[in-house]
N, C-alpha and C positions, 0 to 999 in steps of 0.2 A: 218815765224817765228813771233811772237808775238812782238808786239813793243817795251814791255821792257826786252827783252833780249837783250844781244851783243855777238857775237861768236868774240874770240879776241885769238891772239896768247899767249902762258903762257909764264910767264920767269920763273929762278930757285927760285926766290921767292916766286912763288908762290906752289911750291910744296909740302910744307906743306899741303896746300889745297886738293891739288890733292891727296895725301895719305888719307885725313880723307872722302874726296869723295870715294875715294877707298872702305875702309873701312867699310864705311858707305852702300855700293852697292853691294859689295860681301857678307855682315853680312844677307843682306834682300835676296841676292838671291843664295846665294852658301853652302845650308843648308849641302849640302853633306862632305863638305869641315873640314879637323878634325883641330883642337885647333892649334896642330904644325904646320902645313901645311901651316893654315892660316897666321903664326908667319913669316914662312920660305919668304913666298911669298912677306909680308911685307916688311921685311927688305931689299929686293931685291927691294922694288919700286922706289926707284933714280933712280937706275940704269937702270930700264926698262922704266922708265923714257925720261932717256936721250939719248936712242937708237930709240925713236922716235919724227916725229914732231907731237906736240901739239896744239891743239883748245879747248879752252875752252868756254861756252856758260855761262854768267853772267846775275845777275838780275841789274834791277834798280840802287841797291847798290853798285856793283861792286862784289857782290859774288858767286863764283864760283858755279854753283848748279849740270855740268857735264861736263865733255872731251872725248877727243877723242886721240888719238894715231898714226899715220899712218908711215907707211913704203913699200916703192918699190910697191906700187899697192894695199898694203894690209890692212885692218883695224885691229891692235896690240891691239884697244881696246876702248873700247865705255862704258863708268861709269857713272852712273847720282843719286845724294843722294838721298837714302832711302826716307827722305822727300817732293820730288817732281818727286816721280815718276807717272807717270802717265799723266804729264800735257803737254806731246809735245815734252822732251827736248831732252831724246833719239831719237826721231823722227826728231825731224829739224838738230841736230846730224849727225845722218846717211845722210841726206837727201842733208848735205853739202859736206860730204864726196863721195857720189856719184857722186853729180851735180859738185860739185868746183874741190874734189880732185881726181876723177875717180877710185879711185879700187873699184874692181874687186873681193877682196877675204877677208874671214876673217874666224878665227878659235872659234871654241865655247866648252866650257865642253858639255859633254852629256848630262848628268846630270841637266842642267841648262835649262829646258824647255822654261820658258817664254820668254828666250833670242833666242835658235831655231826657235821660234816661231813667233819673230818677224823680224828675218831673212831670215825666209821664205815667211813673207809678202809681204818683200821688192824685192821678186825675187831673194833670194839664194837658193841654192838648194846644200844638201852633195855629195863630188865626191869620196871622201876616209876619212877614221876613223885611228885614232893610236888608240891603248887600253890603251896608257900612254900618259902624258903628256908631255913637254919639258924636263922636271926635272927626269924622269921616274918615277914619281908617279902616282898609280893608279887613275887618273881619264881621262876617255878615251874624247879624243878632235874628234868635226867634222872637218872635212876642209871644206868649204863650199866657190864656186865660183856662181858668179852672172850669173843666167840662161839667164832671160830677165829683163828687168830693168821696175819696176811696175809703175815709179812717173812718 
């Protein structure tokens, strides 16, 4: 991980954050995703929120630039802002979640290539597909569990 970052536990204050990271990460990569949907999911994010534990990885500043999610083995969700993507942060992200927090499994749209793609880097591989999501809206989910572990 690069020096000035800090992976730091979140609190409820800081969720506001987390939402516009959100936001800011599904806008750039969830072009599939329609207008309502988007809305729906939002307003659900406290609360999906708070049914998992939380890491978030901050700059220098103390600003949150991505998180993480986890539950029972599983990665519920891995977001890093539109404007720093690219630099690592998804990467030392995951990279924590394997090494520190050990799952094992995590769910992706289909639809959502880049992120398949770098879950396959990492040694996931798909075991099973639903054609819907949690919500039963159309966007079909990978389920994807860790084959061999690449790092």
């Amino acid at each position: 991980m690069p020096l000035h970052y800090t992976l730091q536990n979140v609190t409820e204050q800081e969720y506001d954050r987390l939402v516009q990271v959100w936001e800011s990460a599904v806008k750039a990569t969830h072009h599939f995703l329609k207008g309502e949907d988007f809305e729906f999911y939002k307003n659900l994010m406290p609360q999906f929120l708070n049914a998992v534990a939380l890491k978030s990885l901050k700059d220098e500043n103390g600003l949150i630039l991505g998180f993480i999610g986890t539950a029972d083995g599983n990665l519920e969700m891995l977001f890093v802002h539109a404007d720093t993507r690219g630099k690592g942060i998804g990467k030392t992200l995951l990279l924590y979640a394997l090494q520190e927090l050990k799952i094992t499994k995590v769910d992706v749209n289909q639809d959502n290539a880049q992120a398949v793609g770098f879950y396959e880097r990492f040694g996931f591989q798909t075991y099973k597909v639903s054609e819907t999501d949690g919500f039963g809206k159309p966007y079909p989910i990978l389920h994807m569990n860790l084959i061999k572990n690449t790092i």
